[in-house]
N, C-alpha and C positions, 0 to 999 in steps of 0.2 A: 875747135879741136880737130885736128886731125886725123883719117885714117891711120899713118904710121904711128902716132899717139897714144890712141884708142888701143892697136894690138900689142903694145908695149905691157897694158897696164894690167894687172893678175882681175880673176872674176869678182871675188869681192870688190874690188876698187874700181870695176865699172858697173858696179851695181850699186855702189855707194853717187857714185858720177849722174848716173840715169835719175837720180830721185833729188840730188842737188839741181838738175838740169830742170826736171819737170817744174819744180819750184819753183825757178828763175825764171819760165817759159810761163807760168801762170800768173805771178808779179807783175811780170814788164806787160803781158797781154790787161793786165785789168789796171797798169798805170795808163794802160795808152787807151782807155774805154774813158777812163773818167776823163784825164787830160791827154793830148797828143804827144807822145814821145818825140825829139827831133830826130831819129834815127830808125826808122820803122823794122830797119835791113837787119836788125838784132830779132826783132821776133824773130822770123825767116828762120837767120843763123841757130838761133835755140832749135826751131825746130829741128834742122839737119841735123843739127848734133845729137837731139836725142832720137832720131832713125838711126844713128851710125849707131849710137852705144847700144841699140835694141838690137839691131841686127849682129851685132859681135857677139854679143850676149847667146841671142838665138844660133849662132853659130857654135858658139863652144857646147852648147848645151847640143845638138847634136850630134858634137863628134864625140862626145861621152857616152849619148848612146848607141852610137852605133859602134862604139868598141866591146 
């Protein structure tokens, strides 16, 4: 997913996104423990993706408070 993406999307819907993500990021992490994934470059990507939607996240929520 994208930066331009991510700021597209309202805050519920990337709080809905962040917890779909983690999910997907903990699946593929414990399919690829038992057996090896052919594509390892998917965890990785899960992980950036759930930094971006944190940090969007933690950004909105700053600029609320500091208005």
């Amino acid at each position: 997913m994208k930066q331009e993406e991510i700021k597209e999307l309202s805050t519920a819907d990337l709080i809905e996104r962040l917890e779909e993500e983690k999910m997907r990021y903990t699946k593929t992490s414990l399919h690829h423990v038992v057996s090896p994934i052919e594509n390892v470059q998917t965890i990785k990507e899960n992980r950036k993706t759930i930094a971006r939607l944190s940090t969007e996240i933690r950004k909105r929520e700053l600029e609320v408070a500091n208005k």
